[in-house]
C-alpha positions in Angstrom: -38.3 -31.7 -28.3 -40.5 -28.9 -28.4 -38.7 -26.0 -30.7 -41.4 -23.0 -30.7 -42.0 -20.9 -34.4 -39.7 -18.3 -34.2 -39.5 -15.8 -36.6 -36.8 -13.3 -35.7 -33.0 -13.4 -34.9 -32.8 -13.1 -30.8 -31.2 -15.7 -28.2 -33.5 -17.8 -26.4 -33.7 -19.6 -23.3 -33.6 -23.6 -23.4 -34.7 -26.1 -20.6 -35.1 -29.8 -20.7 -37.9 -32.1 -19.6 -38.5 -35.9 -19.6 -41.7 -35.6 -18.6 -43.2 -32.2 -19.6 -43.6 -31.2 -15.6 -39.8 -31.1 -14.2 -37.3 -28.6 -16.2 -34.0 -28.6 -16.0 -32.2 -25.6 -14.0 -29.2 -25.1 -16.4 -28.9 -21.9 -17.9 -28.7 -22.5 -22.1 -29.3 -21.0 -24.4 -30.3 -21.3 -28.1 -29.0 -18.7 -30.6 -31.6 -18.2 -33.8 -29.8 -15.8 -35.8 -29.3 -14.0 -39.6 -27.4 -11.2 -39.5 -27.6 -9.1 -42.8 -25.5 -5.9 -43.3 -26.7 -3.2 -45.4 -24.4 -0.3 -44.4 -20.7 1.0 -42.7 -20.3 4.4 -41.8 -18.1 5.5 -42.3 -17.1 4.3 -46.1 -13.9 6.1 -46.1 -11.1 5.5 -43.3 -8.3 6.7 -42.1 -4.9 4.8 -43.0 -4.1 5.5 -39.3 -6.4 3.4 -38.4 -8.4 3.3 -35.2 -11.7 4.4 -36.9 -15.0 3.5 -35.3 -17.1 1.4 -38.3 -20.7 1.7 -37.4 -22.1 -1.5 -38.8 -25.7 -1.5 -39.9 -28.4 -3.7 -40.7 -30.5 -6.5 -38.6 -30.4 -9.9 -36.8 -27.8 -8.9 -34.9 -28.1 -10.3 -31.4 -26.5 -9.8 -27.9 -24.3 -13.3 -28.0 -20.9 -13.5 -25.9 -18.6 -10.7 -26.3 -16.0 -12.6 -27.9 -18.1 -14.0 -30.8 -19.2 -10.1 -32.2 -16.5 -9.6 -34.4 -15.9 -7.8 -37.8 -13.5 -9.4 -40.5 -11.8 -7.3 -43.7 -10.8 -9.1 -46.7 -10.2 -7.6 -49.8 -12.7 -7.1 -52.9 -11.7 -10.4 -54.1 -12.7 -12.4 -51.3 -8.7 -13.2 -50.1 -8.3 -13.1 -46.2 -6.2 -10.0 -45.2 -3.3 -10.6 -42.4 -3.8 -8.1 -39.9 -0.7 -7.2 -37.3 0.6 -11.0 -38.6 -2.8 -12.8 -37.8 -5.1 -14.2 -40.5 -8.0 -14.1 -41.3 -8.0 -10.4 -40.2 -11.0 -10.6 -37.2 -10.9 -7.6 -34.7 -13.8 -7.7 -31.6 -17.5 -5.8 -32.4 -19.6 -4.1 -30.1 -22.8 -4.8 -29.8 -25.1 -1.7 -29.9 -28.4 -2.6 -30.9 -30.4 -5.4 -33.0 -29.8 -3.1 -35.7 -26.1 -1.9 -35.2 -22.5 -3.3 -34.2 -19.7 -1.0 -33.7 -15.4 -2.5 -34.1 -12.7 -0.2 -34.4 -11.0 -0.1 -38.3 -6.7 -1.9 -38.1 -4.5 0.7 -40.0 -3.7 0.2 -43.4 0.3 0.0 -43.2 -0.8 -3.5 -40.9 -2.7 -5.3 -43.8 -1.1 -7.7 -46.0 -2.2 -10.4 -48.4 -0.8 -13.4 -50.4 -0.9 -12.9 -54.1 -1.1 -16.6 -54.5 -1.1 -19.2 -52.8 1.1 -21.0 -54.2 4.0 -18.0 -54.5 5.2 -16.9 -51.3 4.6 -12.9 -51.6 2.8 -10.8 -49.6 1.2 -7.6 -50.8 0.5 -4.6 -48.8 -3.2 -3.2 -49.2 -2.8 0.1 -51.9 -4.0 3.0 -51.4 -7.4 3.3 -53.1 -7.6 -0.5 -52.7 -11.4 -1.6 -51.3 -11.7 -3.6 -48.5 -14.5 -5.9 -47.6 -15.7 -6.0 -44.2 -18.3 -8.7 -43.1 -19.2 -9.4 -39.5 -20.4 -12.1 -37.3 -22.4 -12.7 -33.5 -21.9 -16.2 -33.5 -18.8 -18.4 -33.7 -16.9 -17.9 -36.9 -19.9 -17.8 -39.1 -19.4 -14.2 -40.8 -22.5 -12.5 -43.1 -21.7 -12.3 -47.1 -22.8 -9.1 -47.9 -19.7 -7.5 -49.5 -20.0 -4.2 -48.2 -16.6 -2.2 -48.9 -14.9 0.7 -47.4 -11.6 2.7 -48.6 -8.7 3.9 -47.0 -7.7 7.8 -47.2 -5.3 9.7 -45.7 -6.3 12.5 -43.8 -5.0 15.8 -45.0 -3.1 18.8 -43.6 -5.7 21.7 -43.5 -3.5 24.6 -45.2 -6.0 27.4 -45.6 -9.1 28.7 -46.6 -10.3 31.0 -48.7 -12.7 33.6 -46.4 -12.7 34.3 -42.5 -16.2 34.5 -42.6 -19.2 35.9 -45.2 -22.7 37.7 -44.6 -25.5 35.7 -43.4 -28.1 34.1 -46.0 -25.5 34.9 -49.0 -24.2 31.9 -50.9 -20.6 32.1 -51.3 -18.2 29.5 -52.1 -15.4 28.6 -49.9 -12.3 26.8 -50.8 -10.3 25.0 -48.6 -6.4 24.3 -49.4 -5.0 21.4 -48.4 -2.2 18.6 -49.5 -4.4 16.2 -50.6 -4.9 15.3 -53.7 -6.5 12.3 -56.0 -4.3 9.6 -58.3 -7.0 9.9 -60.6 -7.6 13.2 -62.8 -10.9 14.7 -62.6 -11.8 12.3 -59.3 -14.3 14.1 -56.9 -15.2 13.7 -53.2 -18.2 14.8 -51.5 -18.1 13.9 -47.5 
């Protein structure tokens, strides 16, 4: 068998030959892939859930649409149980060799064992980080550890000015009922 130098992740087509003149008809394929993530936008998600992870990186390729798929785990590498299904795998989108796109499960719908061997389930906290990895081929999911954080979306109480001059610099504060569990914690979006 004839397997041609390939350097980059893509799907190729296969036919067979037994003597190098008549090929087979049958539509295979080959997948060559090595996905490697090196981004998720956004890095902070609603505990609602239902946000929209844009997955970057490259060797991402077009496969079936049942084997793009994102999976969350938490920092420590334990499989989350999502809606009571682990490991906790929801369906990607693929949008380009360099992008996949799945939809975020909400927070109060992840839980994890503490231990394996004690029967308690915890519920993801609140400024817990969660791992999310992906995968275009079977089961076999990247390793990059990339994280992202759950935060609840405030109520928007008021703000400070109606409107200011053009071309002046003037700070505007917005009121809202959010706040941080750690003092002196800052967030810039």
């Amino acid at each position: 068998m004839l397997i041609p130098h390939y350097t980059k992740p893509d799907v190729l087509n296969v036919a067979i030959s037994f003597n190098k003149q008549d090929f087979s008809t049958a539509e295979l394929t080959y997948g060559y892939f090595d996905p490697y993530l090196l981004m998720i936008k956004p890095s902070l998600i609603d505990t609602e859930g239902k946000t929209v992870l844009q997955i970057k990186g490259f060797g991402f390729v077009h496969s079936d649409a049942k084997e793009i798929k994102a999976k969350f785990m938490t920092r420590y590498g334990t499989e989350l149980n999502c809606n009571g299904t682990t490991p906790c795998i929801v369906p990607a989108e693929f949008i380009s060799k360099n992008e996949l796109r799945a939809t975020a499960p909400a927070k109060a719908t992840l839980t994890y064992a503490l231990n394996a061997t004690i029967n308690t389930t915890i519920v993801v906290g609140e400024n817990e980080q969660i791992v999310v990895e992906a995968a275009v081929y079977n089961n076999e999911f990247t390793e990059n550890h990339l994280f992202v954080k759950f935060f609840r979306q405030p109520n928007y109480l008021s703000i400070s000015r109606d409107s200011i001059p053009a071309n002046l610099h003037t700070l505007i504060y917005v009121d809202t009922d959010y706040f941080w569990n750690k003092p002196n914690e800052y967030s810039y979006f």
